[in-house]
DRENKEBA-316919 format. One record per residue (C-alpha): z, y, x; residue number from 1; residue in three letters. Coordinates in steps of 0.2 Angstrom, whole numbers, padded with zeros to 4 digits. Each point is the difference from the previous one (the first is absolute). Layout:
N
- Z,Y,X,n,res
- Z,Y,X,NUM,ALA
...
END
This chain:
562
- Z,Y,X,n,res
- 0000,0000,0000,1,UNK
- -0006,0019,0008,2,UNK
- 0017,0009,-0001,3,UNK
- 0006,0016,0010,4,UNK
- 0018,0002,0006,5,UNK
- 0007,0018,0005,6,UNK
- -0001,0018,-0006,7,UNK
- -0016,0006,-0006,8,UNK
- -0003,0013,0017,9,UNK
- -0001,-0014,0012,10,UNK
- -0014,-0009,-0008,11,UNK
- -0016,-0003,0007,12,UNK
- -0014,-0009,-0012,13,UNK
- -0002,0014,-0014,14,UNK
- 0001,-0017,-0010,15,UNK
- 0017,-0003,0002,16,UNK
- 0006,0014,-0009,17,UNK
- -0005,-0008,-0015,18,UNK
- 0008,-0014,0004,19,UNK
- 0019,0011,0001,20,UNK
- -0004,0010,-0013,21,UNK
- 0001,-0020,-0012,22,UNK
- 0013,-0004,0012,23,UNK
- 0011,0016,-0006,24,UNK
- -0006,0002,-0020,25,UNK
- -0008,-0016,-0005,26,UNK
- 0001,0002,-0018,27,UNK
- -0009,0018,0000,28,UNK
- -0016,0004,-0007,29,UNK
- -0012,0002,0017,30,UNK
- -0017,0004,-0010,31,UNK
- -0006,0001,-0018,32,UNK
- -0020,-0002,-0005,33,UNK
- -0006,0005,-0016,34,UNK
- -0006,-0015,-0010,35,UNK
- -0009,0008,-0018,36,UNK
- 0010,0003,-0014,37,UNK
- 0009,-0007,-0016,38,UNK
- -0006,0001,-0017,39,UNK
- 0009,0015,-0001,40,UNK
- -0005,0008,0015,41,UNK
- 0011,-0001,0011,42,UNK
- -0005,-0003,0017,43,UNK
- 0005,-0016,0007,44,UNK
- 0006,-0004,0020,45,UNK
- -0002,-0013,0012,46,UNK
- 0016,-0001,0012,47,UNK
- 0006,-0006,0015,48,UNK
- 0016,0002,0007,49,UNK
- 0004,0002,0019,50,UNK
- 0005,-0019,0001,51,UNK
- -0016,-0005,-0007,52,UNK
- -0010,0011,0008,53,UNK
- 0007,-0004,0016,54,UNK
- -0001,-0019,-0003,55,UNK
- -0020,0002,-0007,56,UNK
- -0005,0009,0016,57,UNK
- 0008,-0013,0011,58,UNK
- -0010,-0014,-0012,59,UNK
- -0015,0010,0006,60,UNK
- 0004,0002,0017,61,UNK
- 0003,-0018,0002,62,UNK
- -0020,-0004,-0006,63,UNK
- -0006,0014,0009,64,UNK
- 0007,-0007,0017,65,UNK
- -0003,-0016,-0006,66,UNK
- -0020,0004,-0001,67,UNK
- 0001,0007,0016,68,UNK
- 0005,0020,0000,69,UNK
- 0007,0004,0016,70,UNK
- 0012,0013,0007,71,UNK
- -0014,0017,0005,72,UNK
- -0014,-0008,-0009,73,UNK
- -0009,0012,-0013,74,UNK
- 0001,-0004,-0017,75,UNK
- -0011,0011,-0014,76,UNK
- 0012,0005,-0016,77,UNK
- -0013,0004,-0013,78,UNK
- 0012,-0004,-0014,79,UNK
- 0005,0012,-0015,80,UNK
- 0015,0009,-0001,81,UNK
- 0015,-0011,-0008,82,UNK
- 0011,-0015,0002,83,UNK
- -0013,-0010,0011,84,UNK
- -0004,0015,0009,85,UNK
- 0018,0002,0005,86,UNK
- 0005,-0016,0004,87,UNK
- -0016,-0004,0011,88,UNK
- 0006,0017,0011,89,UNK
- 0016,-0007,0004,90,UNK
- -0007,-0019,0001,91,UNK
- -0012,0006,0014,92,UNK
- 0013,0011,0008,93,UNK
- 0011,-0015,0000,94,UNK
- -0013,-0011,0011,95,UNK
- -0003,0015,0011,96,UNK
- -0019,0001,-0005,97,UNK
- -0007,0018,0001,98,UNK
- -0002,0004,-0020,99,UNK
- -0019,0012,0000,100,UNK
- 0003,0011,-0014,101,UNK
- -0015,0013,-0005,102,UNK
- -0003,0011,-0015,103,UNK
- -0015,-0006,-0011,104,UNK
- -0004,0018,-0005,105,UNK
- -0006,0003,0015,106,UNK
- -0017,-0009,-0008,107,UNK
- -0007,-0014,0003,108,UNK
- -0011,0002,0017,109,UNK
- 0014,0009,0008,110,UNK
- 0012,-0015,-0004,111,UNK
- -0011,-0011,0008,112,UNK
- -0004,0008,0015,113,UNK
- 0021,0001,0002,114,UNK
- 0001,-0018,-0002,115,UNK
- -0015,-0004,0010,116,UNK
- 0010,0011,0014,117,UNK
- 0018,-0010,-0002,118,UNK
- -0007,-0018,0005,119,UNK
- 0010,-0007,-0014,120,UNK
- 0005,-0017,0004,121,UNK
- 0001,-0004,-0021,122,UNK
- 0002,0008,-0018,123,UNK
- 0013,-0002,-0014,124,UNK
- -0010,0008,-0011,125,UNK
- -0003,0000,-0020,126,UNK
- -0019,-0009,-0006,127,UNK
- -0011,0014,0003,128,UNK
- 0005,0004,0017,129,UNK
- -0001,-0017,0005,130,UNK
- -0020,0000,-0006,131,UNK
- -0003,0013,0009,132,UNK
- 0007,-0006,0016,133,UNK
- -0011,-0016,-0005,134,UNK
- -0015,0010,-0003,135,UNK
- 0004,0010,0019,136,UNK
- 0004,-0016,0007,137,UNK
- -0009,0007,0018,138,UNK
- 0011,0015,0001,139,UNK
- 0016,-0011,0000,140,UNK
- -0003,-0014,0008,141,UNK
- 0020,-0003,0007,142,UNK
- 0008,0001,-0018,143,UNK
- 0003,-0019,-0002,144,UNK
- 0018,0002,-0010,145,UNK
- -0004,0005,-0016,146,UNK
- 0010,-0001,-0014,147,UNK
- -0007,0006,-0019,148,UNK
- 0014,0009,-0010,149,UNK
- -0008,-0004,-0019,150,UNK
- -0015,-0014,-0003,151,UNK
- -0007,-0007,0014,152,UNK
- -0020,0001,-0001,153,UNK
- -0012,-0011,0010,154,UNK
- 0009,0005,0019,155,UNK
- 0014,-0013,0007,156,UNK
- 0017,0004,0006,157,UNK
- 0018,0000,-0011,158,UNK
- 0003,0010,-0016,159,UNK
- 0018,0010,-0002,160,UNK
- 0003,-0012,-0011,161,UNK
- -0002,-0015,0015,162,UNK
- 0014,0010,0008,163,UNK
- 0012,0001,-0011,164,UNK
- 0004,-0018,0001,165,UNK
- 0006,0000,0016,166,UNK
- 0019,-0002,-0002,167,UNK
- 0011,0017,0002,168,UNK
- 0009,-0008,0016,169,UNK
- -0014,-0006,0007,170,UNK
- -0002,0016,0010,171,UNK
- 0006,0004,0016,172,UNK
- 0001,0020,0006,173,UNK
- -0011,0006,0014,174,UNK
- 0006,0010,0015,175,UNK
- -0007,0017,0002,176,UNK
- 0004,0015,0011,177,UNK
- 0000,0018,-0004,178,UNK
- -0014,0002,0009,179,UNK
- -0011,-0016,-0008,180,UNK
- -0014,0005,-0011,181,UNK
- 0003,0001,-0021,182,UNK
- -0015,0009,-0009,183,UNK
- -0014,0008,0003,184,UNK
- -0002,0015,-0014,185,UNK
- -0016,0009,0000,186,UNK
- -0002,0020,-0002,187,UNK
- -0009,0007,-0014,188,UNK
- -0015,0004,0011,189,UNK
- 0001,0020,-0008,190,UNK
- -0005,0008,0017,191,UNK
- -0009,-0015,0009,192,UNK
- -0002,-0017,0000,193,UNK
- 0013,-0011,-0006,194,UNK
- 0012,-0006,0014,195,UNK
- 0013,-0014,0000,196,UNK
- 0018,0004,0005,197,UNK
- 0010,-0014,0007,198,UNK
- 0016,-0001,-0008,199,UNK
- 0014,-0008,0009,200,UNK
- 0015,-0009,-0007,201,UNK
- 0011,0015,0008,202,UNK
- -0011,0014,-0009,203,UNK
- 0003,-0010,-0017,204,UNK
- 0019,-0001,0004,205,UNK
- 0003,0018,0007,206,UNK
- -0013,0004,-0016,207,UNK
- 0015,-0006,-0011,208,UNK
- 0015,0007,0008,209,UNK
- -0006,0017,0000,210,UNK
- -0007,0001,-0016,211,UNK
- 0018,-0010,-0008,212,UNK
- 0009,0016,0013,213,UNK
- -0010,0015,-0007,214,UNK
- 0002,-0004,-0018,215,UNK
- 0015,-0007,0001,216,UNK
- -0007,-0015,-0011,217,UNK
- 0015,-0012,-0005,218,UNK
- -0002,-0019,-0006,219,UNK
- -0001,-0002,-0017,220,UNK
- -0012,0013,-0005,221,UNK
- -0017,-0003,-0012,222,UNK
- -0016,0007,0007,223,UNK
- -0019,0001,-0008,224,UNK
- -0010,-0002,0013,225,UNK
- -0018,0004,-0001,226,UNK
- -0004,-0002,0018,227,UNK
- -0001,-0018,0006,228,UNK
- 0008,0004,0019,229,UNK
- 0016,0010,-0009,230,UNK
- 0002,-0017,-0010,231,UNK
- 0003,-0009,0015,232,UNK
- 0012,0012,0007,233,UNK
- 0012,-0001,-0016,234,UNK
- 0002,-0019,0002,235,UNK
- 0005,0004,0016,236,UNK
- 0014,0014,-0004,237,UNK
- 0006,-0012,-0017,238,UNK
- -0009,0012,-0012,239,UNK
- -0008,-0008,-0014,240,UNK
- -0017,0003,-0002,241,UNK
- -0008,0002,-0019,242,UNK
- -0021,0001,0003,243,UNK
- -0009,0008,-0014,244,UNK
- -0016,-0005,-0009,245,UNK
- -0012,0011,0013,246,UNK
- -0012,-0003,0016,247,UNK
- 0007,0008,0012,248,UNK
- -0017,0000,0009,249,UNK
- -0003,0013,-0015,250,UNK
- 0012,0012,-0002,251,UNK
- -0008,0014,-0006,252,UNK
- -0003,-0009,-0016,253,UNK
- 0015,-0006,-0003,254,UNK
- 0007,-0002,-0020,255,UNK
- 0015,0012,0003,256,UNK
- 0008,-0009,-0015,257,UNK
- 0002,-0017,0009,258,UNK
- 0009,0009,0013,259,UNK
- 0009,0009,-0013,260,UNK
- 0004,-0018,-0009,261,UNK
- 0006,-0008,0016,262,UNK
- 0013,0012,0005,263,UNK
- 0007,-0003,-0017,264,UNK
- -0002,-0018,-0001,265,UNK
- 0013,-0002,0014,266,UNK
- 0010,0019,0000,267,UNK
- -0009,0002,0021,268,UNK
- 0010,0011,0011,269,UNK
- -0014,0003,0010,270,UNK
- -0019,0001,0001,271,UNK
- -0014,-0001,0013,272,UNK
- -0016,0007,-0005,273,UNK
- -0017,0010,0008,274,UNK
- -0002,0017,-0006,275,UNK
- -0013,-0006,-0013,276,UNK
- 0012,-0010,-0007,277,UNK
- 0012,0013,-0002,278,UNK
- -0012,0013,-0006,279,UNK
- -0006,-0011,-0013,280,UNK
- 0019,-0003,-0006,281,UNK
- 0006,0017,0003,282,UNK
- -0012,0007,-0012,283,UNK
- 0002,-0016,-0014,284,UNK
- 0019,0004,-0001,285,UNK
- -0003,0020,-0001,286,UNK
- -0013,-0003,-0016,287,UNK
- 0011,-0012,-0007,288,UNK
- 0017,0006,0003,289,UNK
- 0004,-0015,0006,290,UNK
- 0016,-0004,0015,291,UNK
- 0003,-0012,0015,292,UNK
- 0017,0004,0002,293,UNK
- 0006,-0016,0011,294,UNK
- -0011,0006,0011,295,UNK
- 0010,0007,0014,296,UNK
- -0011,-0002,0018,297,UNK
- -0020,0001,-0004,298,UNK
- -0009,-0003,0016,299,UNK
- -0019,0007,0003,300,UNK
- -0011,-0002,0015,301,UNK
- -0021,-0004,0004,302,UNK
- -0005,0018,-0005,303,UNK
- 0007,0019,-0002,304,UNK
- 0013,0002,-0015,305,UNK
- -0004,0015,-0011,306,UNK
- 0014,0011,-0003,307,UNK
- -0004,-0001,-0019,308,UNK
- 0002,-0020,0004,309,UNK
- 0015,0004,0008,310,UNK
- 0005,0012,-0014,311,UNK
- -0003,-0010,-0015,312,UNK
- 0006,-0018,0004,313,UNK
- 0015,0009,0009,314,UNK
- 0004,0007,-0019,315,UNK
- 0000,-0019,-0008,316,UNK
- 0010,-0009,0010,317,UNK
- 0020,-0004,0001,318,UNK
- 0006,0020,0002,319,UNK
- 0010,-0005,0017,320,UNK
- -0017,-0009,0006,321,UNK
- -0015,0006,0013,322,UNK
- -0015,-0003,0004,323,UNK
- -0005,-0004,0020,324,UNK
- -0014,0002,0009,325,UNK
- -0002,-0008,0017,326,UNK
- -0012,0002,0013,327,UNK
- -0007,-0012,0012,328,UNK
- -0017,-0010,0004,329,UNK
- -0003,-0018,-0001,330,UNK
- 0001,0001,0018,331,UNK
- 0019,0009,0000,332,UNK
- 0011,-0001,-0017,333,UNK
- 0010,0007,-0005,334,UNK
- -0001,0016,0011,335,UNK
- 0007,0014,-0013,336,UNK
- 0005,0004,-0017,337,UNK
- 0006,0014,-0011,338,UNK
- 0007,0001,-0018,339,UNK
- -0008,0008,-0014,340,UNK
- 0014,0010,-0001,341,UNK
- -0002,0008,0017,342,UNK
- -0018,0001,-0005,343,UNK
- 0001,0010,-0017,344,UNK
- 0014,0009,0005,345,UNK
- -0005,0005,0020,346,UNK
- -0015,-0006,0008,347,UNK
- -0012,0004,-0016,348,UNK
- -0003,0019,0001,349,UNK
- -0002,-0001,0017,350,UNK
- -0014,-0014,-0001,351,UNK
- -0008,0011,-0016,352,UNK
- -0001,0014,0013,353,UNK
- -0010,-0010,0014,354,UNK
- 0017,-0006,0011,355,UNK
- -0007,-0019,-0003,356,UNK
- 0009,-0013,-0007,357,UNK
- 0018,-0003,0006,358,UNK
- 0000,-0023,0000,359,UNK
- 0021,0003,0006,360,UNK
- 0010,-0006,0012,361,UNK
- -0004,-0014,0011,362,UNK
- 0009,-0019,-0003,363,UNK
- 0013,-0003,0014,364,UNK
- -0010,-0011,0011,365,UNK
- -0013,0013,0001,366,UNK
- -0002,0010,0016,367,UNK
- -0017,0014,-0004,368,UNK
- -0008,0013,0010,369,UNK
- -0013,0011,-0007,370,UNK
- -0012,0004,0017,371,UNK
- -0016,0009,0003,372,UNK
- -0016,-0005,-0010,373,UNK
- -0013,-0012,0011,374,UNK
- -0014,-0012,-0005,375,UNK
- 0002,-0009,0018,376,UNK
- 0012,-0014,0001,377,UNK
- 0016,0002,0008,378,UNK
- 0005,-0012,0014,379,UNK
- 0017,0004,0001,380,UNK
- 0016,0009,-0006,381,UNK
- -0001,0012,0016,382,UNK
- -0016,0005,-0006,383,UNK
- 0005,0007,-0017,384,UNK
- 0003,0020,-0005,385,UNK
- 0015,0001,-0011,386,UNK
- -0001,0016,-0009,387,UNK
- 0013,0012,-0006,388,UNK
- 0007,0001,-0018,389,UNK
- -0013,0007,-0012,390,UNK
- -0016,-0005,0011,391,UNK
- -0013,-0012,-0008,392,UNK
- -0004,-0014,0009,393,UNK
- 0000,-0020,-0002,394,UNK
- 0013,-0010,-0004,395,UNK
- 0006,-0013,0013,396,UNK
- 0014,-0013,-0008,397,UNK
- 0011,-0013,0012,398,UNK
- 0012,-0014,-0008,399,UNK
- 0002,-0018,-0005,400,UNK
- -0011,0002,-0017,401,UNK
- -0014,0007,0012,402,UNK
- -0014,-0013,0002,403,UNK
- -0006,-0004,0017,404,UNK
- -0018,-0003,-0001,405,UNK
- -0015,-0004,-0011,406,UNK
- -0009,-0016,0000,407,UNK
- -0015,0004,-0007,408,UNK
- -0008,0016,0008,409,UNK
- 0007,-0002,0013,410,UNK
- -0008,0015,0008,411,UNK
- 0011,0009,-0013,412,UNK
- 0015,-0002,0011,413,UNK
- -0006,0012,0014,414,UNK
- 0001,0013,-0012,415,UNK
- 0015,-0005,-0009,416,UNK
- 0013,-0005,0013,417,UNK
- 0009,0008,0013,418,UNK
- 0010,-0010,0012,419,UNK
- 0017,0005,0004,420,UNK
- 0005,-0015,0011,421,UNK
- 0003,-0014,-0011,422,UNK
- 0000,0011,-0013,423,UNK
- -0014,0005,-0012,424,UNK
- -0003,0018,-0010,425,UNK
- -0014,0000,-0012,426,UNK
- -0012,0015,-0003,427,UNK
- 0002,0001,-0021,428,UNK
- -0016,0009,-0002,429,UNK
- 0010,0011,-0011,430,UNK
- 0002,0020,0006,431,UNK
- 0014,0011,-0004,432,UNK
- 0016,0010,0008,433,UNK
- 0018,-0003,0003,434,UNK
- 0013,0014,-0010,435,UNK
- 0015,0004,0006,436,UNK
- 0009,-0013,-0013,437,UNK
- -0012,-0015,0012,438,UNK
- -0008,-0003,-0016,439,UNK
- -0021,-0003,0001,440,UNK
- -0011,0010,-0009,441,UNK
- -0018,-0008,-0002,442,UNK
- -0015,0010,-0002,443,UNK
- -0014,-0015,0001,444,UNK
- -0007,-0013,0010,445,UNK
- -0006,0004,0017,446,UNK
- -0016,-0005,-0005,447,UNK
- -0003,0012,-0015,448,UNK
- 0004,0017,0010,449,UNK
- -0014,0011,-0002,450,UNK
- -0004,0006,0019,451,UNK
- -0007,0019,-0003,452,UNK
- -0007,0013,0014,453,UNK
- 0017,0007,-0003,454,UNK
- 0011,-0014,0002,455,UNK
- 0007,-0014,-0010,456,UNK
- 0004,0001,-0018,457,UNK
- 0010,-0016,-0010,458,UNK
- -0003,-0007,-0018,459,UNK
- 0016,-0001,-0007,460,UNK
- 0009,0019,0003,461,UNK
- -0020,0005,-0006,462,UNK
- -0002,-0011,-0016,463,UNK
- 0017,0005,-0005,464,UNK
- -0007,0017,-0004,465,UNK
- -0013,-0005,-0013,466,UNK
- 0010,-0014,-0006,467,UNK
- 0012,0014,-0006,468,UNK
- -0010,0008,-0012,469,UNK
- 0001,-0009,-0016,470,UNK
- -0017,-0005,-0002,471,UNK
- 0000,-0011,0016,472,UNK
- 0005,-0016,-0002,473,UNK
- -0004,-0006,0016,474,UNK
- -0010,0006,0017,475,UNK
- -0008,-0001,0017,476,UNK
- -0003,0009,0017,477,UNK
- -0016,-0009,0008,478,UNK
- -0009,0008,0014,479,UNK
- -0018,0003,0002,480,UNK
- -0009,-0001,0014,481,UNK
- 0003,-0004,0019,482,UNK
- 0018,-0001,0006,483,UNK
- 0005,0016,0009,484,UNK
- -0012,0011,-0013,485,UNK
- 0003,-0010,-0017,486,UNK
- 0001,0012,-0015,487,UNK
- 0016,-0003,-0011,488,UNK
- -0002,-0004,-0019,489,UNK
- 0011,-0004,-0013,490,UNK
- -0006,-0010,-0014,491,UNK
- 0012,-0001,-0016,492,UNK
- 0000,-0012,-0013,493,UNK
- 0007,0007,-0019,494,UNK
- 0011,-0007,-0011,495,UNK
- -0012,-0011,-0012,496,UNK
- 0007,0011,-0015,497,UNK
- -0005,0017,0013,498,UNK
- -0017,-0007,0004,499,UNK
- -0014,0014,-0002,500,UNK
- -0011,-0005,-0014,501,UNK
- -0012,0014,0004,502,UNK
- -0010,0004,0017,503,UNK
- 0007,0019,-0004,504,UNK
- 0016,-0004,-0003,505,UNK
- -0002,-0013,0018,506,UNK
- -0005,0016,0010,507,UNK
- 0014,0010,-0006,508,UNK
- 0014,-0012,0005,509,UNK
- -0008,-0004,0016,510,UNK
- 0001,0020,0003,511,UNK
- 0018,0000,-0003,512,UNK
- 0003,-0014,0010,513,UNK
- -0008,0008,0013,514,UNK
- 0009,0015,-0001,515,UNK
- 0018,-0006,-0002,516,UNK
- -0003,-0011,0019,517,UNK
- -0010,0016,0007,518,UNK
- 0017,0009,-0005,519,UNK
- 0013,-0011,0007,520,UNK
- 0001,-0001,0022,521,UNK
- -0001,-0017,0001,522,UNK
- -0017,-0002,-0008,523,UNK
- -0007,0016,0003,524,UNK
- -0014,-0010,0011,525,UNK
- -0007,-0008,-0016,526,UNK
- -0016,0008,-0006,527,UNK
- -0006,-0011,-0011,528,UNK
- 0011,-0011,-0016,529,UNK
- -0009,-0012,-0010,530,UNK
- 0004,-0012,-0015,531,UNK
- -0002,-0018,-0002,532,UNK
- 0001,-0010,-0015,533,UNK
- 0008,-0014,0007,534,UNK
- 0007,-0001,0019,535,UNK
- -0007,-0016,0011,536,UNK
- 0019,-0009,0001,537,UNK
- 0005,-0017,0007,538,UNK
- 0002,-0013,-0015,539,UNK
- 0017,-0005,0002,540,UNK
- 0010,0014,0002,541,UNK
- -0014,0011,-0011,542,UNK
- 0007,0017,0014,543,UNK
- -0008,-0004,0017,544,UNK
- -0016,0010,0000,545,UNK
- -0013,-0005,0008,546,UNK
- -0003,0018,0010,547,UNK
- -0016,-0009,0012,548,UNK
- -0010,-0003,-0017,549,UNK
- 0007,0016,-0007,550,UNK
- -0007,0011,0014,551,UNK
- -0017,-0009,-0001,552,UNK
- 0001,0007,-0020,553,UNK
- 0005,0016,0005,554,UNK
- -0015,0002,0013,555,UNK
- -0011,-0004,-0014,556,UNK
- 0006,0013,-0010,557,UNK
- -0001,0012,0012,558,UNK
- -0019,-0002,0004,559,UNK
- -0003,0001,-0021,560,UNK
- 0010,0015,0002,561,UNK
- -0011,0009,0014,562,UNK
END
């Protein structure tokens, strides 16, 4: 039987936790899947508890070893969010295989290419997937141990339901080091190609203590967990997880009265959701009066929180609760967070007036420098220009949750790492300044600063001007033309209920547009504003703009214009 002795802190395999977590409360409810309804309506649950949990994962540990998975091979897990998905995570951690983990809305052909990159040595994956690894047989040629999680097709290899008969004590726990790799977690691929961060057992571990520290987030708590990696951290912390009827791979289209329904359901102390998801619910509960008051932590990270996101879901939740906002990377998380509290009450009016947007105080474990702007890669720690409070540069982070290396890309890391003796410091990407309260202000990605005759200029302190008049819903700097001589243009997207209906009426709010950045210093350089019915976003998060196909539109326009 895989069982753990000793306080959580000294434990190595991520897997064990989960394994002290049934030791300690064995009887509590780890996760709960919605399964339909009643005649009535009432939505029904499937759940486990941590004893059961623990015991089913070890079952498929047991098979998994059994077929012959081995400590650092690299399994794919294309497997839906819920109780298999769970349990498979800590199974694989337990044998010490390296879990491959990648975001399907990436598309398709990206996914691929990802995988194609990772030399997977098998899949535990659901039908489909599997076909499609048939189909692309020549592009996987090492993935021998496969394992369908649902109906097996016309492939070979052991369904879920094969390793569930291996008995609960049939398993024997794997050594691992700190050091030893867990996952490899692909970025989104929003300003480049996709890369694959290797995730070591000590990232996952250190990823847990800091996140349990900063929130102080107790046993016994009930979260809704929209996001597949925050479910794994609960049974790690002994908070119960609830998951609502939603893909997670869509957020932006979320039924905000599922997540509504959920949080009732089971009276949840706490929440994890992406902005969409928030949006969605903040504005269901404002048209329908409607309250979520056991909520007292919501947590929201993947994209920029609006203020009136902040606002409206700080307004419907228990009266002594907040709303938290960290900040990291998948390379490096948790970095910061701030409260909504600080936010509406602080940090907002500066941020309305082009200071940026304050992402708080960095976790424990954090060291961070903010150092002068370069393309070039950085060799070493020596070679770094900090700058003073107040300077925008780039944000450099050191700790136990920063991630060592990529996998895939690995020309990435050049440009990512710094060394620091056996130490690591990743280049965020993200730029922004330092206050004299050591809190980060980010005003963009590196890669979006519009580089003019006249010096740099940065999307978020810019944007935050048009997006404060009350026709703006959203908007983006872009640059035209070459770097060093590219001409800055905002593009603004209305409200749908503000959209011009006439080319008049179009002209004459692009005019005022144009005239409130042309009035304020930080986007005086601005000479042209333009609308957009509909800015080019990433599908999951529906907030990441595309700013490289955005910029090709905004050329166009420009030529029609001359």
């Amino acid at each position: 039987m895989f069982v753990t002795e000793g306080n959580p802190q000294t434990l190595v395999n991520v897997g064990m936790r989960l394994s002290v977590t049934a030791k300690e409360t064995p009887d509590a409810m780890a996760v709960a899947v919605p399964r339909g309804r009643d005649r009535s309506g009432q939505r029904l649950y499937q759940t486990l508890t941590y004893r059961e949990l623990d015991d089913d994962s070890n079952r498929l540990a047991a098979g998994l070893v059994k077929m012959g998975v081995r400590p650092g091979m690299r399994i794919v897990l294309l497997v839906r969010l819920g109780i298999d998905f769970i349990s498979l995570v800590f199974a694989l951690f337990k044998t010490g295989a390296v879990i491959v983990l990648i975001d399907p809305g990436m598309g398709r052909r990206r996914m691929l290419e990802c995988l194609r990159e990772v030399e997977p040595d098998g899949f535990v994956a659901i039908p489909v997937a599997h076909a499609i690894r048939v189909l692309m047989g020549r592009r996987f040629r090492k993935a021998r141990l496969n394992v369908t999680v649902g109906r097996r097709w016309f492939w070979g290899g052991p369904t879920i339901r094969d390793l569930r008969k291996n008995a609960v004590d049939a398993f024997q726990g794997v050594s691992v080091t700190a050091d030893d790799p867990a996952a490899i977690i692909f970025t989104s691929g929003a300003t480049g190609p996709a890369k694959g961060v290797l995730f070591q057992h000590g990232t996952f571990n250190q990823q847990v203590e800091q996140i349990r520290e900063f929130y102080d987030i107790q046993p016994g708590g009930i979260d809704v967990a929209c996001f597949p990696l925050f479910a794994l951290f609960n049974a790690a912390m002994g908070t119960s997880t609830v998951l609502p009827e939603m893909d997670p791979s869509r957020p932006a289209q979320v039924d905000p009265r599922n997540i509504v329904e959920a949080i009732h359901d089971f009276q949840a102390t706490q929440a994890f959701a992406s902005p969409a998801v928030w949006n969605s619910v903040g504005r269901y509960c404002e048209q329908h009066q409607a309250k979520i008051a056991s909520l007292r932590r919501v947590l929201s990270a993947g994209a920029p929180v609006p203020d009136h996101v902040l606002s409206r879901i700080k307004s419907v939740i228990a009266a002594d609760g907040d709303m938290h906002t960290p900040y990291g990377a998948t390379e490096a998380l948790p970095v910061a967070s701030i409260a909504a509290s600080e936010v509406l009450t602080e940090t907002a009016s500066r941020s309305r007036d082009g200071a940026g947007t304050c992402v708080g105080r960095r976790f424990s474990g954090i060291e961070w420098r903010v150092i002068r702007i370069t393309d070039n890669p950085i060799d070493t720690i020596e070679d770094v220009q900090t700058l003073a409070t107040g300077e925008i540069g780039e944000l450099l982070v050191c700790g136990p949750v920063v991630t060592r290396e990529y996998v895939t890309q690995t020309h990435a890391n050049r440009k990512a790492k710094v060394r620091d003796g056996d130490r690591i410091w990743h280049r965020m990407g993200d730029v922004g300044y330092l206050d004299n309260d050591d809190r980060f202000w980010f005003c963009g990605r590196k890669a979006h600063r519009v580089l003019t005759a006249d010096g740099p200029m940065f999307p978020v302190p810019c944007e935050a001007i048009l997006n404060g008049h009350p026709r703006v819903f959203r908007s983006a700097l872009v640059g035209v033309g070459l770097p060093g001589r590219q001409v800055p243009v905002l593009v603004a997207e209305p409200w749908p209920q503000s959209a011009p209906a006439r080319s008049s009426d179009r002209q004459h709010l692009e005019a005022e547009l144009l005239k409130l950045v042309r009035n304020h210093p930080t986007t005086q350089r601005v000479t042209r504003v333009f609308l957009h019915g509909s800015l080019p976003v990433d599908v999951r998060h529906n907030a990441k703009i595309n700013r490289e196909e955005l910029a090709k539109w905004v050329a166009r326009q420009m030529k029609v214009a001359e």
